[in-house]
TIROKE-765343 format. One record per residue (C-alpha): residue number from 0; residue in one letter; chain; x, y, z. Coordinates in Angstrom, 2 decimals. Each point is the difference from the previous one (the first is absolute). Layout:
BEGIN
- num | residu | chaine | xx | yy | zz
- NUM | A | A | X | Y | Z
...
This chain:
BEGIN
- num | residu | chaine | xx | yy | zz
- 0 | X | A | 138.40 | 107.39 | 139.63
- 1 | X | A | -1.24 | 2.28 | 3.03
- 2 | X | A | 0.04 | -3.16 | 1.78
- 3 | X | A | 3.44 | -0.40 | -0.45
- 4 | X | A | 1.27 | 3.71 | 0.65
- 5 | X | A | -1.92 | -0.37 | 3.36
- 6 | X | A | 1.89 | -3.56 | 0.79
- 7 | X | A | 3.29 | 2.23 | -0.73
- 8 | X | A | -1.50 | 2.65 | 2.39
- 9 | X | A | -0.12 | -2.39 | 2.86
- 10 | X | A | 3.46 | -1.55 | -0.50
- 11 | X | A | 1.40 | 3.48 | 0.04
- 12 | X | A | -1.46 | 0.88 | 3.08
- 13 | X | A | 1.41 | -2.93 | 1.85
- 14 | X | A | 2.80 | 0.71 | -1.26
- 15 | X | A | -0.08 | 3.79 | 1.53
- 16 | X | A | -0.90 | -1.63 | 2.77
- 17 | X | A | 2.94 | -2.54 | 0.69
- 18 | X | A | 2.37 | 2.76 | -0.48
- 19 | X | A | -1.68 | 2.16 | 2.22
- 20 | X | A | 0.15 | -2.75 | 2.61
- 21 | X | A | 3.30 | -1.01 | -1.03
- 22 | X | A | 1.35 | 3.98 | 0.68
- 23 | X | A | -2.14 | 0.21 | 3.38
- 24 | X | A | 1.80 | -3.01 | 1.22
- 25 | X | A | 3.21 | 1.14 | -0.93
- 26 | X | A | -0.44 | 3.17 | 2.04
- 27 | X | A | -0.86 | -2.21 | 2.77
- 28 | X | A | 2.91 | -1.95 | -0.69
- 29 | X | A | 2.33 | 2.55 | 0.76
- 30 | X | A | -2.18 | 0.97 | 3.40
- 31 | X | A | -0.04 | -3.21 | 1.00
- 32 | X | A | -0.03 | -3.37 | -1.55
- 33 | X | A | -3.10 | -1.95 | 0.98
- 34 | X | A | -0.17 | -3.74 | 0.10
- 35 | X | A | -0.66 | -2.22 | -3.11
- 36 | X | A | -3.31 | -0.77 | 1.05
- 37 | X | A | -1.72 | 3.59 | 0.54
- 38 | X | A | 1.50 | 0.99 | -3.46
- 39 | X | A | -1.64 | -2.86 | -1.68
- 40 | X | A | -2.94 | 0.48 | 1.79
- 41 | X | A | -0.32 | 3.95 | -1.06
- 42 | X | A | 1.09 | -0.31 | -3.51
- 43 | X | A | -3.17 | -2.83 | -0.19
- 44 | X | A | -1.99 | 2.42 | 1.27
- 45 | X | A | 1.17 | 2.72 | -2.48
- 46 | X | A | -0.41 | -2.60 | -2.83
- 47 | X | A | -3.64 | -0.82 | 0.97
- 48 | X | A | -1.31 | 3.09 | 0.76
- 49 | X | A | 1.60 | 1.32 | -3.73
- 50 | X | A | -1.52 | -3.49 | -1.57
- 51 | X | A | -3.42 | 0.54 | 1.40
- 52 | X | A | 0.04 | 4.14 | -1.19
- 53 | X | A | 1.20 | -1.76 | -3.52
- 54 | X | A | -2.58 | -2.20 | 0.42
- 55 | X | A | -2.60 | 2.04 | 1.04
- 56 | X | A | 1.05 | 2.48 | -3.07
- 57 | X | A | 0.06 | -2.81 | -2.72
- 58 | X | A | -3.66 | -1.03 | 1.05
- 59 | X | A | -1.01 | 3.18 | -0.43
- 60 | X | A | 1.56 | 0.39 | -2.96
- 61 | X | A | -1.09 | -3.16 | -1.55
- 62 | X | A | -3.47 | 0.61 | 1.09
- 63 | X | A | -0.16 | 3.37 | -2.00
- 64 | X | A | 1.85 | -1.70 | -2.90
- 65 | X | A | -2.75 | -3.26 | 0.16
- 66 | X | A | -2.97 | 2.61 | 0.57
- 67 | X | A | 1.41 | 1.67 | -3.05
- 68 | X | A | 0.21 | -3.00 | -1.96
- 69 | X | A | -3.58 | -1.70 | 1.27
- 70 | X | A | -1.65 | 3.51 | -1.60
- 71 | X | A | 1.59 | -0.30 | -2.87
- 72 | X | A | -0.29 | -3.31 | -0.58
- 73 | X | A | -3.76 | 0.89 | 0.38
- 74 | X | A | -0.35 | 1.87 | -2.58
- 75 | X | A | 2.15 | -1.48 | -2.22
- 76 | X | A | -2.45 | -3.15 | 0.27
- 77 | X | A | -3.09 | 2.24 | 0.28
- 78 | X | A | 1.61 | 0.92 | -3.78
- 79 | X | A | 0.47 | -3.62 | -1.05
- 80 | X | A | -3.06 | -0.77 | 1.05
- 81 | X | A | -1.97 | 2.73 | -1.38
- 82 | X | A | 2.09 | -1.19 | -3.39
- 83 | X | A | -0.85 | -3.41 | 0.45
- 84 | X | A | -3.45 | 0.51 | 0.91
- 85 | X | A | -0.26 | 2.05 | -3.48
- 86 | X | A | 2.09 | -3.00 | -2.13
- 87 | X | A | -2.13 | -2.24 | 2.01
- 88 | X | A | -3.28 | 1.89 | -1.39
- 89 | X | A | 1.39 | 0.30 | -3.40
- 90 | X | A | 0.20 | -3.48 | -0.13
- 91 | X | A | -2.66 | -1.08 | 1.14
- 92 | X | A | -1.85 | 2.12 | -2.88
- 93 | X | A | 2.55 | -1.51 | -2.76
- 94 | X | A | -1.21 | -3.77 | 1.72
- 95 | X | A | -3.28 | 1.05 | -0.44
- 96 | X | A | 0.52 | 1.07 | -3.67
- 97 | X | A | 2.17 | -3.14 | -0.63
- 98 | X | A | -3.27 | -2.00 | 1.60
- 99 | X | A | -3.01 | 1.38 | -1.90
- 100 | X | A | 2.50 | -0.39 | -3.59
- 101 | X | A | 0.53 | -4.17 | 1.54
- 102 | X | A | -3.45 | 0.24 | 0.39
- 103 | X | A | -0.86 | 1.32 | -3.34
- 104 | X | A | 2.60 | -2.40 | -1.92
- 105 | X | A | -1.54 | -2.75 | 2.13
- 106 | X | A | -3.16 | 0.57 | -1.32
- 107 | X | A | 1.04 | 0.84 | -3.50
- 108 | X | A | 1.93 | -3.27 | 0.35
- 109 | X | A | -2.78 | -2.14 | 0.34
- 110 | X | A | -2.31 | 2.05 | -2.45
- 111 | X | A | 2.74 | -1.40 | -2.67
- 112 | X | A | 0.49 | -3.41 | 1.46
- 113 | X | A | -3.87 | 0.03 | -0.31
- 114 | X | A | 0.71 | 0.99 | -3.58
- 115 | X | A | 2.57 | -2.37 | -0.48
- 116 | X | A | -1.75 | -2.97 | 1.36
- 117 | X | A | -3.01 | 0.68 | -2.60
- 118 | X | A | 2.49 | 0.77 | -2.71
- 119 | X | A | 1.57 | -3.65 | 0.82
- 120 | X | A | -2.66 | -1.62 | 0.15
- 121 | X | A | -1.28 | 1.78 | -3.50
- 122 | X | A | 3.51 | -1.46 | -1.35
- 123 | X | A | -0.64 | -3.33 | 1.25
- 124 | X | A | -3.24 | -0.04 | -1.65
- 125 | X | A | 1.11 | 1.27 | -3.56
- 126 | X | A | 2.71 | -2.08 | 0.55
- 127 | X | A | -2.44 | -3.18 | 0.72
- 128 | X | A | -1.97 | 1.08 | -3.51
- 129 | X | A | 3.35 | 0.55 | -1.50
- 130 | X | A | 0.68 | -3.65 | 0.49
- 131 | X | A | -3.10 | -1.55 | -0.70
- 132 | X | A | -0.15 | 2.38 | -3.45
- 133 | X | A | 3.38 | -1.37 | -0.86
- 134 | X | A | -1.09 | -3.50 | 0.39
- 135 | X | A | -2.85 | 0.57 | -1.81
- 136 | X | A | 2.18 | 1.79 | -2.15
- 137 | X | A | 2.38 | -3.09 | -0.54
- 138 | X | A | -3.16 | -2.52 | 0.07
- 139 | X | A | -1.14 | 1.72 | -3.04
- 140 | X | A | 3.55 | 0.14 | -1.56
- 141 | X | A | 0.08 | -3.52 | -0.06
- 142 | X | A | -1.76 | -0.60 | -3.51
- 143 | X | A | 1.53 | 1.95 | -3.06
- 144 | X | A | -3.69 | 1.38 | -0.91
- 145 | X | A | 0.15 | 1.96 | 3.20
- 146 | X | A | 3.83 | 1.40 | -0.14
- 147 | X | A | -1.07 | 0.90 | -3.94
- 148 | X | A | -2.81 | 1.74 | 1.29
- 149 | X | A | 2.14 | 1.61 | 2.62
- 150 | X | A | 2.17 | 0.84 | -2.13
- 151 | X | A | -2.20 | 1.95 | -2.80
- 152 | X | A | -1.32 | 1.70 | 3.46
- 153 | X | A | 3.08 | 1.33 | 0.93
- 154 | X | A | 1.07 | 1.32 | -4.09
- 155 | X | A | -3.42 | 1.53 | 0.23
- 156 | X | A | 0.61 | 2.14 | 2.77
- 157 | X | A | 3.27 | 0.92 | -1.55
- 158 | X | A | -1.72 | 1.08 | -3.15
- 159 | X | A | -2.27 | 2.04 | 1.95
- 160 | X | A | 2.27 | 1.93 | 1.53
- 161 | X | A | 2.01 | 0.70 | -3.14
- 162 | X | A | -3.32 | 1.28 | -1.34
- 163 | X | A | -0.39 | -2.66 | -2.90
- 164 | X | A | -3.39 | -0.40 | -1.01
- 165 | X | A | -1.25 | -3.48 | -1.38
- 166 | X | A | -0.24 | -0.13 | -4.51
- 167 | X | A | 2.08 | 3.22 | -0.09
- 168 | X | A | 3.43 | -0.68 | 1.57
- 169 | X | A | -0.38 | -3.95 | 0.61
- 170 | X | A | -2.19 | -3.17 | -0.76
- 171 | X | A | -0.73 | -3.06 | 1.94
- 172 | X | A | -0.23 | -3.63 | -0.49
- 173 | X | A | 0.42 | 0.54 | -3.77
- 174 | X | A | 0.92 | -2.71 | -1.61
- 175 | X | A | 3.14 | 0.43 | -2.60
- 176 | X | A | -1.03 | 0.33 | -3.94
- 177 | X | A | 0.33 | -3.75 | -1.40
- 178 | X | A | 1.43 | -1.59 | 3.47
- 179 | X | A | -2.18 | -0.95 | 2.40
- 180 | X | A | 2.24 | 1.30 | 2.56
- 181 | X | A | -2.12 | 2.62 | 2.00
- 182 | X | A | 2.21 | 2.37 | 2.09
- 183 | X | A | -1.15 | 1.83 | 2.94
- 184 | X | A | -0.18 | 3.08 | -0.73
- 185 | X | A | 1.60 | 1.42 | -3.30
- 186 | X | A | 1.24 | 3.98 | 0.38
- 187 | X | A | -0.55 | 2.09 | -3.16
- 188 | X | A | 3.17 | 1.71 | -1.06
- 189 | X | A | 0.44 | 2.55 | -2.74
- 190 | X | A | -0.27 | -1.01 | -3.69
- 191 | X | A | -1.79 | -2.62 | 0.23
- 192 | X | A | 2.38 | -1.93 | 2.52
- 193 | X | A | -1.24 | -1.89 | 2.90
- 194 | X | A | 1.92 | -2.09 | 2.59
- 195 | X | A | -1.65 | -2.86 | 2.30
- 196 | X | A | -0.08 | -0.78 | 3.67
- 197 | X | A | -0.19 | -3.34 | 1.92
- 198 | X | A | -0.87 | 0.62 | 3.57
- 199 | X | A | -0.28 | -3.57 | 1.06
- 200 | X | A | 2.50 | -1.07 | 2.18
- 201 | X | A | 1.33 | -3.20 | 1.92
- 202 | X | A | -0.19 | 0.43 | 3.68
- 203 | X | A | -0.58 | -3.50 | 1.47
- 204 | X | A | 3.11 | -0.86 | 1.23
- 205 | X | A | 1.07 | 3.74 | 1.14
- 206 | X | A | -2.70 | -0.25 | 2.03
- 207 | X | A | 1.40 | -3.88 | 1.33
- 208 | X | A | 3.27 | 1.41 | 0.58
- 209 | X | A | -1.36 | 2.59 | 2.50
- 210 | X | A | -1.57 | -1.79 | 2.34
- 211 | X | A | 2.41 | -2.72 | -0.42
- 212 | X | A | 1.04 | -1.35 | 3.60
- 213 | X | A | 3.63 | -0.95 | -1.04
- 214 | X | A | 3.09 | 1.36 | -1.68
- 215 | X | A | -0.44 | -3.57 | -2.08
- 216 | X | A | -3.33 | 1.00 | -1.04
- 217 | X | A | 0.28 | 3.34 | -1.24
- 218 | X | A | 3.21 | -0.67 | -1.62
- 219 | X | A | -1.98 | -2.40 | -1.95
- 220 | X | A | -3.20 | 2.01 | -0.95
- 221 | X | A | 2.17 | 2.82 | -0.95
- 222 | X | A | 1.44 | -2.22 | -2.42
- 223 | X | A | -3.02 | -1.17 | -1.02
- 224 | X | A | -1.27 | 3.39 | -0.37
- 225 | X | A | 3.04 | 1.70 | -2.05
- 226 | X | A | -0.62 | -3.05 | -2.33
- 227 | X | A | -3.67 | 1.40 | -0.41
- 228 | X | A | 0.91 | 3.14 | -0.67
- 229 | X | A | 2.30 | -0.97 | -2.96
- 230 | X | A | -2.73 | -2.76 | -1.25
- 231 | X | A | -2.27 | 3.68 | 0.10
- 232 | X | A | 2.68 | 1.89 | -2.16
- 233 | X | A | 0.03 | -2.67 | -2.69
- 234 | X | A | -3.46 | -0.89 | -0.06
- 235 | X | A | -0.32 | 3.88 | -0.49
- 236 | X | A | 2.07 | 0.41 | -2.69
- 237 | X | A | -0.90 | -3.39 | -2.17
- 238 | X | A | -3.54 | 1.77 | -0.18
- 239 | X | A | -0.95 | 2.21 | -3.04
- 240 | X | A | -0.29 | 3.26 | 2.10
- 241 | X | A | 3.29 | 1.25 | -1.99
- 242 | X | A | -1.12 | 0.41 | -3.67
- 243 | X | A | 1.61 | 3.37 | -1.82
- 244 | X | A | -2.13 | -1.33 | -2.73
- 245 | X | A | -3.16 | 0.54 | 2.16
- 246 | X | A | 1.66 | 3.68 | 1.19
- 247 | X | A | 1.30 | -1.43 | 3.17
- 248 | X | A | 2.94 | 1.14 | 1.18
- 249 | X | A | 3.19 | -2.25 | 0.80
- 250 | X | A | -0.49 | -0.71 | 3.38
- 251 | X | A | -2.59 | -1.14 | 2.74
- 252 | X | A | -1.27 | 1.01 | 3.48
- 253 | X | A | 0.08 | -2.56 | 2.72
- 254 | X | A | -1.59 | 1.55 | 2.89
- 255 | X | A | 0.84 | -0.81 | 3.38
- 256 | X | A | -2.87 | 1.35 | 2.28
- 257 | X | A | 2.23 | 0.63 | 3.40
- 258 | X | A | 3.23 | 1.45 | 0.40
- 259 | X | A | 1.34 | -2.59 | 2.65
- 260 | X | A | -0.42 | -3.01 | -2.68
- 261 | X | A | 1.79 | 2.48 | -2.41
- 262 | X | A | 2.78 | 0.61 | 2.66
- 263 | X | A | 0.33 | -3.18 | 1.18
- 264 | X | A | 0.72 | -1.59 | -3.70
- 265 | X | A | 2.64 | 2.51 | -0.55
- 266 | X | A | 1.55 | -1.16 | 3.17
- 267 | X | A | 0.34 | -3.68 | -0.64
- 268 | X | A | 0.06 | -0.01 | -3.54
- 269 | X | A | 2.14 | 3.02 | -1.47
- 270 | X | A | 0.37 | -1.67 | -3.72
- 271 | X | A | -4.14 | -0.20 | 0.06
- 272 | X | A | -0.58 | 3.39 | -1.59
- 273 | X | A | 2.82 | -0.22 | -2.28
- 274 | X | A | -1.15 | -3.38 | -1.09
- 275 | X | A | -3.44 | 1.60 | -0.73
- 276 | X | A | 1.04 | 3.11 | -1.68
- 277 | X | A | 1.72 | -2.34 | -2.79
- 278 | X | A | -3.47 | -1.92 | -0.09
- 279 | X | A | -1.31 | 3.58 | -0.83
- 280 | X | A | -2.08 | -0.21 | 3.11
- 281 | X | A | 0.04 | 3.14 | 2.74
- 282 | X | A | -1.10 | -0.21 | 3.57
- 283 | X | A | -1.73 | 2.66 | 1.45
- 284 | X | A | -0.89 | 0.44 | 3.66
- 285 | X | A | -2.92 | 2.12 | 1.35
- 286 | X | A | 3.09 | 2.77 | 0.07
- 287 | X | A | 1.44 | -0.52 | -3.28
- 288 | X | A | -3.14 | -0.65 | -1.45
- 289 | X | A | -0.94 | 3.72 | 1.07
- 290 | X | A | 2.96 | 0.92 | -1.76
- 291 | X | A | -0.41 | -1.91 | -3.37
- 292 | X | A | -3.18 | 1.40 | -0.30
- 293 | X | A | 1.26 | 3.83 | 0.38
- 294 | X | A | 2.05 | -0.75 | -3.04
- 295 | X | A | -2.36 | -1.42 | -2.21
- 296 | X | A | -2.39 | 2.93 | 0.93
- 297 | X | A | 3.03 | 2.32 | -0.65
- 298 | X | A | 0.19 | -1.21 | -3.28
- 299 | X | A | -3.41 | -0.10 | -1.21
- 300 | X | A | -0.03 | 3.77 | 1.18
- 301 | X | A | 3.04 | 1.08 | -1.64
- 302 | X | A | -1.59 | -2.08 | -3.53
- 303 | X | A | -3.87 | 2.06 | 0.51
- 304 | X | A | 2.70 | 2.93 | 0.58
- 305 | X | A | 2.01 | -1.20 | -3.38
- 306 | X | A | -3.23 | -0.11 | -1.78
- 307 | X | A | -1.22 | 3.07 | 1.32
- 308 | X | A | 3.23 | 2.13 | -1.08
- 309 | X | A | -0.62 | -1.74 | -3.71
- 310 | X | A | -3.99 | 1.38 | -0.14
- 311 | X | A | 1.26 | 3.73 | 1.69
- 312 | X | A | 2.54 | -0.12 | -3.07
- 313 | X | A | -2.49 | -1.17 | -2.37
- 314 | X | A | -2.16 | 2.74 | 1.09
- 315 | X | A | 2.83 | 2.83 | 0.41
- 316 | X | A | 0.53 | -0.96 | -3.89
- 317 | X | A | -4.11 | 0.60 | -1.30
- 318 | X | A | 0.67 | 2.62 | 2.51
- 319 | X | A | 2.37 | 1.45 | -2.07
- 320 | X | A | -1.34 | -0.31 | -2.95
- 321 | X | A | -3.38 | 1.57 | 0.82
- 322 | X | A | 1.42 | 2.86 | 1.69
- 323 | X | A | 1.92 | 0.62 | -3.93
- 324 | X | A | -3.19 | -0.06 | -1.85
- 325 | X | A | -1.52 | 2.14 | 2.70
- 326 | X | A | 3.24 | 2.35 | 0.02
- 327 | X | A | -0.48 | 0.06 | -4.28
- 328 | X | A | -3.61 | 0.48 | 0.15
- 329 | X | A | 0.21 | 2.61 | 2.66
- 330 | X | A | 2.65 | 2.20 | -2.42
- 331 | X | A | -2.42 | -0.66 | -2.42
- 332 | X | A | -2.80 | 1.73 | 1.42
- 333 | X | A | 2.44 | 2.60 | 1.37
- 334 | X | A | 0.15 | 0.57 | -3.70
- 335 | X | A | -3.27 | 0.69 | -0.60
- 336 | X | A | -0.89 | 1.50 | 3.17
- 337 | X | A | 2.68 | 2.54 | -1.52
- 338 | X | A | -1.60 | 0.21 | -3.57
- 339 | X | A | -3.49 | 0.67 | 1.78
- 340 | X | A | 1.60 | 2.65 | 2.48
- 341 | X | A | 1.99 | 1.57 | -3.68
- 342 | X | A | -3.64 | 0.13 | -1.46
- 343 | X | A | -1.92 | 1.20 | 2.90
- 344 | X | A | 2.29 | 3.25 | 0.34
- 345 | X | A | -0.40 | 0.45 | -3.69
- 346 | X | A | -3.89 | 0.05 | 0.53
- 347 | X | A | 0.10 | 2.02 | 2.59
- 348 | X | A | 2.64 | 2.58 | -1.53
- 349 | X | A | 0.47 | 0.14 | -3.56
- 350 | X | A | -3.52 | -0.95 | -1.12
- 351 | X | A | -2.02 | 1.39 | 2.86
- 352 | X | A | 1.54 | 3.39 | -1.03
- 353 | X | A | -0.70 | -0.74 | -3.95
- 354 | X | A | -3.53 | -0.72 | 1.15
- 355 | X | A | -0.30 | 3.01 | 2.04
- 356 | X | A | 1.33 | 2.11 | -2.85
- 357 | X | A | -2.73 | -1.22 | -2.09
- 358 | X | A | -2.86 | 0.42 | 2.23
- 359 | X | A | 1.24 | 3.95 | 0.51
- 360 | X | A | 0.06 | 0.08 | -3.88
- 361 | X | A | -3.49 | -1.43 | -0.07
- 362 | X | A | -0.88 | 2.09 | 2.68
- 363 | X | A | 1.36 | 3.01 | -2.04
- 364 | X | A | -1.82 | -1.12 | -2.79
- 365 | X | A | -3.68 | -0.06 | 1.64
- 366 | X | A | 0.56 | 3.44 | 1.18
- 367 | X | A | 0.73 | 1.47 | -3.21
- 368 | X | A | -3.01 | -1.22 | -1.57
- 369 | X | A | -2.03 | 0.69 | 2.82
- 370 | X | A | -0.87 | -4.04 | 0.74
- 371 | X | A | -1.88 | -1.25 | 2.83
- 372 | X | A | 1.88 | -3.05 | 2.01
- 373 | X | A | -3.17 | -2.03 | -0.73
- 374 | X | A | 1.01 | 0.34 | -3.82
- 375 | X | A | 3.28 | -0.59 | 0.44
- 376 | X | A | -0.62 | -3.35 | 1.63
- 377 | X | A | -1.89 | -1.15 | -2.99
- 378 | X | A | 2.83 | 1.28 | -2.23
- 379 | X | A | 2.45 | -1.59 | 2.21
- 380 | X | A | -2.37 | -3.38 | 0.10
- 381 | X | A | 0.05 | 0.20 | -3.60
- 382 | X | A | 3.93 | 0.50 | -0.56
- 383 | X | A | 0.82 | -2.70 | 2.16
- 384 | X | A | -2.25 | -2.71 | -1.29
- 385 | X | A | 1.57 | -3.29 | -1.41
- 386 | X | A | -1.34 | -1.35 | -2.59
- 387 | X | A | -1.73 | -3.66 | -0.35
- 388 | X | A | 2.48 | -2.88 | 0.82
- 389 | X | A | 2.60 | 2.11 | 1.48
- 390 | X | A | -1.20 | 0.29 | 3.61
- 391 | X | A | 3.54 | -1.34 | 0.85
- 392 | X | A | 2.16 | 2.30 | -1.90
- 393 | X | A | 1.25 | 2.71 | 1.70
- 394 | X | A | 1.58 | -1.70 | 2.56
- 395 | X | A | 3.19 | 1.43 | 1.10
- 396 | X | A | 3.07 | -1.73 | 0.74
- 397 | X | A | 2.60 | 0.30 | 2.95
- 398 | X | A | 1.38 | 3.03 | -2.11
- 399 | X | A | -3.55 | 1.67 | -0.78
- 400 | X | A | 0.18 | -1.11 | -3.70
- 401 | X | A | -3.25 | -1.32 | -1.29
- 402 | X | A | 0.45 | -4.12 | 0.23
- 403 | X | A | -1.43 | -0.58 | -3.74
- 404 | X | A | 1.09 | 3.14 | -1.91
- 405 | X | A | -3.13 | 1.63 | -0.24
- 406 | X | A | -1.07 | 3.55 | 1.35
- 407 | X | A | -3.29 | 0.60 | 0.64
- 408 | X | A | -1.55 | 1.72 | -2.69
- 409 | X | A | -1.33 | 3.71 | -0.04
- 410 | X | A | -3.88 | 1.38 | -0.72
- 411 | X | A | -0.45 | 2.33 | -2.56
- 412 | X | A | -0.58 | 2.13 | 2.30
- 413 | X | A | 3.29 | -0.23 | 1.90
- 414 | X | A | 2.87 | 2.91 | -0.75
């Protein structure tokens, strides 16, 4: 902006100047009127001596205005850089914060991929006895001994759990009463019930149709294997283990020991439990099993609870009773208690004051004829004496009287 009021400046002073030539020259012009040339030749003069003052005035000018500027353009970036020294340290500190925190998360990162790498290879090796149990496992599936066996292993553990304890809530391998069918195990239910348990089951070809290689294949071992299952059910039920004559209930327990058999029948087969259920036969899976189980305990403690209700009753009645004949006996002795208390006060009152009216008579008596006490005694002694056989007369009742009639019978020498 100053540069520009200055360039205005200059442009206004030539300007002053023409004119001032232009007026001299007229003046001149009316003097004389010089040639073309000299005219020319002065007003160039004029006009470069003017440009070269302008000149000379703008330099200046613009040399102030530039020394202006170069000072406080230094500052201005002694500022900024003062500013971006101070970002620049800032910074640097954050980098060096953001560097130790990589550092630490580098280290912490393999300190967990050291962890990790043991942790795989830990899986890997579980998984590696994983596999070789299961073949074992389905090795040792192969003969029915082995999956009955299994089987009982896997009901145990149930019952364990549940809390039933062996020849109090269930029996095993007994075999039925006249049959020589010989369930499992056989769970005691209340009055005298029981129901029985078969926990062998056929797994052959569900084990064939998993590591079948083809759709083909396990197409036809699942077949084979749903046919199994219903050869199981009937073979189940044709067997003596449902006998209400025996105190069996109505139905049967097929146990299934693993819940992906038990899911995987229901899948294929949906008419299979139905189909069982009106052979009176019920599977049970580890699960349902559990659940089964809960009942029947439910029930035997809600019968010891039925049973235990009957004896409290039982007992509330003698209870009852008992507490009458003590109530009755206890009114009784109230009674007498009463009678005694009646007889007592008359003992103490009425005949304690007879007595001691008679004792100041007697005493009365001695002093009048001038008796010792020692000869009263004997006197006394003598009046009171029973006679032979009547040591027990004289008795007095609850009401003082004399129990058999008799009074006791006076000396001569009593008054």
């Amino acid at each position: 902006m100053e540069i520009l009021v200055g360039t205005l400046i200059v442009v206004l002073f030539i300007v002053i100047v023409a004119l001032a030539a232009a007026l001299v020259l007229r003046s001149r012009g009316e003097q004389a009127k010089p040639s073309g040339d000299a005219l020319r030749a002065e007003f160039q003069a004029l006009s470069q001596a003017a440009l070269r003052e302008a000149n000379e005035q703008f330099l200046a000018l613009a040399e102030q205005r530039f020394a202006r500027l170069t000072e406080a353009g230094s500052h201005d970036l002694q500022g900024k850089k003062t500013l971006i020294d101070q970002q620049l340290e800032n910074m640097k500190k954050e980098l060096g914060k953001v560097t130790d925190l990589v550092q630490r998360v580098e280290r912490d990162r393999e300190a967990k991929f050291g962890q990790l790498t043991t942790e795989i290879k830990n899986i890997g090796q579980q998984a590696n006895a994983l596999t070789a149990s299961t073949t074992t496992l389905r090795e040792a599936l192969a003969s029915s001994r082995s999956r009955g066996q299994w089987g009982e292993r896997m009901a145990e553990d149930i019952l364990r759990m549940m809390g039933f304890v062996e020849g109090v809530n269930y029996e095993r391998q007994k075999s039925v009463d006249g049959g020589r069918s010989r369930p499992d195990f056989t769970f005691l239910l209340p009055k005298r019930l029981k129901i029985n348990m078969d926990v062998k089951f056929p797994l052959e070809n569900y084990l064939n149709y998993l590591d079948a290689g083809s759709d083909s294949d396990r197409s036809s071992y699942q077949k084979a294997f749903l046919g199994d299952v219903k050869a199981r059910v009937n073979e189940v039920s044709g067997r003596d283990y449902i006998d209400p004559g025996q105190g069996t209930v109505d139905y049967v327990l097929l146990f299934i020991p693993n819940e992906s058999v038990y899911a995987f029948i229901h899948e294929n087969d949906r008419n299979a439990m139905d189909s069982a259920l009106e052979k009176k036969v019920i599977w049970c899976s580890p699960l349902t099993l559990y659940c089964v189980l809960a009942v029947v305990r439910k029930a035997v403690e809600n019968f010891a609870m039925d049973q235990r209700s009957d004896e409290i009753i039982s007992l509330v009645g003698t209870f009852e009773d008992q507490w009458r004949k003590f109530s009755d006996s206890m009114d009784t002795l109230g009674k007498r208690l009463s009678s005694t208390q009646t007889a007592f006060d008359t003992l103490t009152g009425v005949r304690s004051r007879g007595l001691e009216r008679s004792i100041n008579r007697i005493e009365q008596l001695r002093q009048n004829r001038g008796l010792s006490a020692a000869d009263l005694g004997d006197d006394l002694g003598d009046l009171f004496k029973l006679p032979p056989g009547h040591e027990e007369a004289g008795a007095v009742d609850g009401d003082g009287a004399f129990l058999d009639g008799d009074e006791p019978r006076r000396t001569a020498n009593a008054p």
